[in-house]
N, C-alpha and C positions, 0 to 999 in steps of 0.2 A: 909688967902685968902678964898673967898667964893667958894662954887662951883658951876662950871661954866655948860651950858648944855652940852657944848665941852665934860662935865668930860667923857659923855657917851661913848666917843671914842675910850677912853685910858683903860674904864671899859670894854667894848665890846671887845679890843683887849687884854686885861689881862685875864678875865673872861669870854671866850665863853660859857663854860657847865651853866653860872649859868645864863645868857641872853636865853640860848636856853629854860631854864626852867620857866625864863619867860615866852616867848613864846607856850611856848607849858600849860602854866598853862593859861594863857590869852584866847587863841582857845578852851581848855574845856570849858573854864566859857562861852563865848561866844556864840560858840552851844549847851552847854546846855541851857543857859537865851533864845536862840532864840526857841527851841527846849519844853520849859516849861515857856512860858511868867510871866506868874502869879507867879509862886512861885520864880523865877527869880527876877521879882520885889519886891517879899518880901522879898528877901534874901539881894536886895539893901539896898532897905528902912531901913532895921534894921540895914544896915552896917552905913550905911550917914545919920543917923536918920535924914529923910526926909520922907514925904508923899508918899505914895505909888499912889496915883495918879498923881503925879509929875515926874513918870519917863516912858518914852517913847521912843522907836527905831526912832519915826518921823525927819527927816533929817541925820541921823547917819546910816552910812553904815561898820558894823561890817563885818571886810572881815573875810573870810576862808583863809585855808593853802593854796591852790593855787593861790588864789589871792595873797595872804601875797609872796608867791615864786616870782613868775612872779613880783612883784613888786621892789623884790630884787635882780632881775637877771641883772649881766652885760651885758648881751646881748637886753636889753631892754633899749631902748633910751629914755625912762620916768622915770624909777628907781630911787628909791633913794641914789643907788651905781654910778650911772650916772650923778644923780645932785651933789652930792659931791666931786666927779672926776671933773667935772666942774667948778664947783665954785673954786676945788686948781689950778686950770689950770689957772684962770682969775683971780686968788689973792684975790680974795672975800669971800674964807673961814677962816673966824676965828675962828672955835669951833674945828674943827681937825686939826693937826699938828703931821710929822712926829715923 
């Protein structure tokens, strides 16, 4: 069986410590790339061996930690804890399952 994006759910609810580290290794790279453009970009570039003028913030909106919060908060009717909650409620989620 292939895996599915679903897998995320079962990984996130098995392995919190090792998503939070995700998370919290994503927000450094993030503020620092925004924090030091340039060498940000070259730290890309050599990753994706891609052009270093090829890569751009233009339409990409790198959130912070409080953005990233607030977006995951149940008390927020846009969330993404909110839209998931919804979609089992209306039987239209297929990627989570209790």
């Amino acid at each position: 069986m292939k895996p599915r994006i679903g897998s995320f759910c079962l990984y996130s609810r098995d392995r919190p410590e090792d998503i939070r580290a995700f998370v919290r290794g994503w927000l450094q790279a993030t503020t620092y790339w925004k924090a030091n453009v340039q060498e940000g970009n070259t730290i890309i570039s050599k990753a994706l061996k891609i052009p270093k003028n090829t890569i751009s913030f233009e339409g990409v909106n790198l959130t912070n930690l409080g953005e990233n919060q607030k977006f995951f908060q149940s008390s927020n009717p846009h969330s993404f804890l909110a839209a998931m909650y919804n979609a089992k409620q209306e039987g239209r989620d297929r990627y989570c399952t209790n």
